[in-house]
C-alpha positions, -999 to 999 in steps of 0.1 A, spaced: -471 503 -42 -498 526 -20 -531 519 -24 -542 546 -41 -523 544 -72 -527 507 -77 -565 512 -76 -558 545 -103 -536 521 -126 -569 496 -121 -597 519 -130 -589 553 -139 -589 566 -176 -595 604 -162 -561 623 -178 -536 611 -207 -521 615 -237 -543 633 -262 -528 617 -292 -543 638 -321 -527 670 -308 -497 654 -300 -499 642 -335 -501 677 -347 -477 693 -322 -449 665 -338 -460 666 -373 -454 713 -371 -422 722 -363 -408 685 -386 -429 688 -414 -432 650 -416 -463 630 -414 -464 611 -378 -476 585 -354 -487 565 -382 -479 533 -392 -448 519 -379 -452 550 -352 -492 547 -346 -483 533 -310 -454 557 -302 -476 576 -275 -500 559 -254 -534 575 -244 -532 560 -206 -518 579 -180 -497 566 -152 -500 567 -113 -469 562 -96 -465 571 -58 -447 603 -51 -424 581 -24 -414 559 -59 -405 588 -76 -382 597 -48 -371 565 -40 -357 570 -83 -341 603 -79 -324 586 -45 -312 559 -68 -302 577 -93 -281 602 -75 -263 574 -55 -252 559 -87 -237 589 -100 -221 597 -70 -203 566 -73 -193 567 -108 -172 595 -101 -152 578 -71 -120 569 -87 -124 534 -68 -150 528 -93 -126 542 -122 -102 521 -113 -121 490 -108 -147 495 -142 -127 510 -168 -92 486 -168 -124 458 -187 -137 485 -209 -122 490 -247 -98 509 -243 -113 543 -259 -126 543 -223 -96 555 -214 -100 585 -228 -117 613 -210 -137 640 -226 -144 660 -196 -178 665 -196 -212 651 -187 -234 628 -212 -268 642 -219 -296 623 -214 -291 593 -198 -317 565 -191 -323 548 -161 -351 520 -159 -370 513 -135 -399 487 -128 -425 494 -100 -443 464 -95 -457 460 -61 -431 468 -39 -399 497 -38 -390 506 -76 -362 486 -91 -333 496 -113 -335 472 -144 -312 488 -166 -286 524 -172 -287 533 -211 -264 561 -219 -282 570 -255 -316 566 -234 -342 579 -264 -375 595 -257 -365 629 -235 -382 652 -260 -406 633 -272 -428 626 -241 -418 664 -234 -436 675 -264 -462 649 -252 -465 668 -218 -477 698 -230 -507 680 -242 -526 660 -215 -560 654 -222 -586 656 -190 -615 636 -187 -646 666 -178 -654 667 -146 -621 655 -133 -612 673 -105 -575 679 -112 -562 686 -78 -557 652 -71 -535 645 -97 -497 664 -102 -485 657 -134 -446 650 -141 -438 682 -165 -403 680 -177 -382 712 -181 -391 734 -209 -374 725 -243 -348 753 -240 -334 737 -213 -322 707 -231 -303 731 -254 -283 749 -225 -272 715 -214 -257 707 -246 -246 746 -249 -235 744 -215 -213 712 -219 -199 726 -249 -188 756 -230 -174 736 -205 -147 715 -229 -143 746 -257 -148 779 -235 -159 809 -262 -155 786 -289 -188 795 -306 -212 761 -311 -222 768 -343 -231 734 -360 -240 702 -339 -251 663 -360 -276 644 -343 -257 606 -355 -266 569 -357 -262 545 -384 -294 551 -410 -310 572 -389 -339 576 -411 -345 542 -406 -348 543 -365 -379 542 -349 -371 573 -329 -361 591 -360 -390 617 -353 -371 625 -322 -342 633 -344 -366 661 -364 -373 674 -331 -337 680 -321 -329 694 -351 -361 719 -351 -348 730 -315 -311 736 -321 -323 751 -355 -349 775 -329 -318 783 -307 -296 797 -335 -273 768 -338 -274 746 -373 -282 708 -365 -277 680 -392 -295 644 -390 -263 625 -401 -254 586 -406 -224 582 -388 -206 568 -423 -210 603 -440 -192 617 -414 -151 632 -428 -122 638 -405 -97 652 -423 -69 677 -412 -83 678 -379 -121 687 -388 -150 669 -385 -170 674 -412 -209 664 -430 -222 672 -459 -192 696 -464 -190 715 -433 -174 711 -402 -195 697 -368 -188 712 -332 -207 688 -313 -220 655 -321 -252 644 -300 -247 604 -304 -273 578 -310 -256 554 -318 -252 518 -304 -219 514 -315 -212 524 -281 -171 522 -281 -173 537 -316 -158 502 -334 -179 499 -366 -156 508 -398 -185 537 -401 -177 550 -375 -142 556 -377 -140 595 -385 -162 600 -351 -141 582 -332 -108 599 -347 -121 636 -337 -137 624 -310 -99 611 -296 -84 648 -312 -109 659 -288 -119 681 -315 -152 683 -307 -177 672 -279 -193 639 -284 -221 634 -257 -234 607 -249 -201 594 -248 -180 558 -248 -170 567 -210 -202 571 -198 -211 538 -209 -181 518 -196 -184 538 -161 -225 534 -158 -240 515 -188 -223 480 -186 -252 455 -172 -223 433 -150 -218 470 -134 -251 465 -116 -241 434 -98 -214 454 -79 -237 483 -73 -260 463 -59 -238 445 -37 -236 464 0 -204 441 3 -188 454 -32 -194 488 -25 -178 487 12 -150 478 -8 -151 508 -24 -157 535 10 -191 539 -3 -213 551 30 -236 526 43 -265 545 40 -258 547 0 -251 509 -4 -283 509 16 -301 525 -12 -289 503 -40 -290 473 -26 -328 481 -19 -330 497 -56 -309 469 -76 -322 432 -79 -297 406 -72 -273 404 -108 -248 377 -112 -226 371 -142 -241 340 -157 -199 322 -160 -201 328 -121 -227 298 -116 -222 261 -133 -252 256 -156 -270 233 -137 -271 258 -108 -287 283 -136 -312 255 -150 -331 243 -119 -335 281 -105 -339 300 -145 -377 302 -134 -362 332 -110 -335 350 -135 -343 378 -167 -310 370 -192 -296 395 -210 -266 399 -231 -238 419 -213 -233 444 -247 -268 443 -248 -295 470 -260 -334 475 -266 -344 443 -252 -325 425 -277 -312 390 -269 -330 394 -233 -349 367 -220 -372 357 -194 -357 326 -174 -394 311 -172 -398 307 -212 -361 294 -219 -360 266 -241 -327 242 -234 -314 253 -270 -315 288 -263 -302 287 -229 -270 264 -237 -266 291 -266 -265 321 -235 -240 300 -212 -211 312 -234 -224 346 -245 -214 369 -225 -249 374 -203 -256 386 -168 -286 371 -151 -309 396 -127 -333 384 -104 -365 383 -124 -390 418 -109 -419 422 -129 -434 451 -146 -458 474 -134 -497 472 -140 -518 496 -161 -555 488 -171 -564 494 -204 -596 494 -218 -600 498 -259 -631 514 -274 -664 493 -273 -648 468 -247 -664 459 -219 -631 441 -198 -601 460 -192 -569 445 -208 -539 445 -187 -507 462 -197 -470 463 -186 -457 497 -176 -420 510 -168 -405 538 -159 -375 559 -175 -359 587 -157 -343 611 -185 -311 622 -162 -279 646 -165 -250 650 -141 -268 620 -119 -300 646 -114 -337 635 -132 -348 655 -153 -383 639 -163 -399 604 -155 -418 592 -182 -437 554 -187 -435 531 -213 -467 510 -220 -467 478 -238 -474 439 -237 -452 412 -238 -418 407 -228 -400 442 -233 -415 477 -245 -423 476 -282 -446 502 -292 -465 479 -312 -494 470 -290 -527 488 -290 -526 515 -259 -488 512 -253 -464 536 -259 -444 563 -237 -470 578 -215 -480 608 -191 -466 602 -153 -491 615 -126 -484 613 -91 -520 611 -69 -518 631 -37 -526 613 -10 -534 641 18 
């Protein structure tokens, strides 16, 4: 990382998050209390210097992975191993897909693709209220601002448009399972507030109150147009969501994200192929684009690839985590593996990426004297393989949380360096 914003993440507290009008701007157009409680640590106040070379390094990465998803080498070669709703293509883009990055000291990594990636509108709301320290001279400092709010409407508009033609979009569910009980539920509020803005109804919906019956999708009595899907059933396989995944194969409506998208980007054993310059000769992929990856992809192996005692003398080098995978759940760091817990993995379905820390952010709480040193990464909020925002996610311990003190998603700067 340049020097410049390594010393920033040390030292510098000048710009951020000012969390009790974000509070306010959240709690308006939802009507619910917010970033209290369980959600006190959804924002951090710290803001976040990455080098403007990073950032472009991501949007390289990101663009080269799309580019191959829609070879149908890669088609041919990912989707044969995904359930076969895979198969099934709805002819249009997801929206909002994740792609996670860590910066530590040298070129930014791709960790992880999430197709369901939460947070978009969230640390957009949180953009529109960054705090400066006075004095600060601000031309130094370029903040990340994502596209206004409206935007993210016309790309579900437009997608719609693109499957239905003039079929008006009249009603669209916003779906997981107990979505009142996600941690990113406010989110949901503030999808439904915007569709609501833009003269389309929106519905917060548990994907078991969902009715498909002579050929309509259906909640709460009337019929859905467009499902925006949060749900981490990704190949839609749960009993609850079995009237989703029947309209959703009538193609009589637009699902986004999709089960597709994940089998053609999301799957973690994906990244050991895309990071392979060998793998993606294979598939007529340019050199200079297998150039890219293989600089922006640690090394990922399937962990049935190795025998175990290959994996236990070198587990000090690896991250584990479970191929279906999501959130951080089941991952783990090679260095704190117990024996139980990795002879429980070998069989489990995990791929093993070369371990490539987190980024550094300094944090230093009221009435302390010594800063207190945070993880940060990076998530670029991307549709039809261009990024749309880069926000950071703040936290301690082994993946983001939002539970620590000072963590949470967080303003992006990029210093100039002229």
């Amino acid at each position: 990382m340049p020097q410049l914003a390594r010393v920033l993440n040390e030292t510098c507290y000048c710009a951020g998050t000012d969390i009790p009008a974000t509070r306010e701007a959240l709690r308006a157009p939802t009507g619910e209390p917010a970033l209290t409680g369980a959600h006190a640590h959804l924002f951090s106040p710290l803001p976040v210097f990455v080098p403007a070379t990073a950032i472009q390094r991501m949007r390289d990465i990101v663009r080269a992975v799309h580019q191959i998803s829609a070879l149908p080498a890669w088609r041919s070669l990912t989707l044969p191993g995904a359930p076969g709703i895979a198969g099934h293509d709805p002819a249009c883009e997801s929206v909002f897909m994740g792609f996670d990055f860590h910066l530590g000291d040298a070129e930014p990594r791709l960790i992880e693709i999430n197709t369901n990636a939460g947070g978009a509108l969230l640390t957009a709301l949180a953009s529109r209220n960054i705090l400066y320290a006075p004095g600060v001279d601000v031309s130094c400092l370029q903040a990340i601002v994502p596209p206004p709010a409206e935007a993210f409407v016309d790309m579900f508009s437009d997608a719609f448009r693109s499957k239905f033609g003039n079929r008006p979009l009249r009603r669209i569910a916003i779906v997981d399972d107990t979505p009142g009980q996600q941690y990113l539920y406010p989110e949901f509020l503030l999808f439904q507030a915007l569709f609501q803005r833009a003269g389309i109804d929106a519905v917060i919906a548990d994907a078991a109150a969902l009715v498909w019956r002579d050929g309509v999708l259906s909640v709460e009595g009337q019929p859905v147009d467009l499902v925006y899907n949060r749900l981490t059933d990704f190949y839609l396989e749960k009993p609850t969501s079995l009237a989703l995944r029947q309209a959703y194969l009538a193609d009589a409506i637009l699902m986004t994200p999709h089960p597709r998208a994940h089998a053609l980007l999301a799957r973690k054993s994906h990244l050991a192929r895309l990071g392979s310059p060998a793998a993606l000769r294979a598939l007529g992929v340019s050199d200079g684009v297998a150039t890219i990856l293989a600089a922006g992809i640690p090394e990922t192996i399937a962990v049935r690839d190795r025998a175990p005692d290959w994996w236990w003398a070198r587990r000090r080098e690896w991250f584990f985590k479970p191929e279906s995978g999501f959130g951080g759940r089941g991952a783990y760091r090679g260095a704190g593996l117990t024996r139980a817990t990795f002879e429980a993995i070998l069989d489990a379905g995990y791929i093993a990426q070369r371990y490539v820390p987190a980024g550094t952010r300094n944090y230093l709480p009221t009435g302390a004297t010594q800063p207190q040193s945070m993880k940060v990464d990076l998530r670029c909020f991307v549709h039809a393989g261009e990024v749309l925002s880069v926000a950071a996610r703040v936290y301690r311990g082994q993946t983001t949380n939002f539970r620590t003190q000072g963590g949470g998603f967080a303003q992006v700067f990029i210093p100039r360096e002229d």
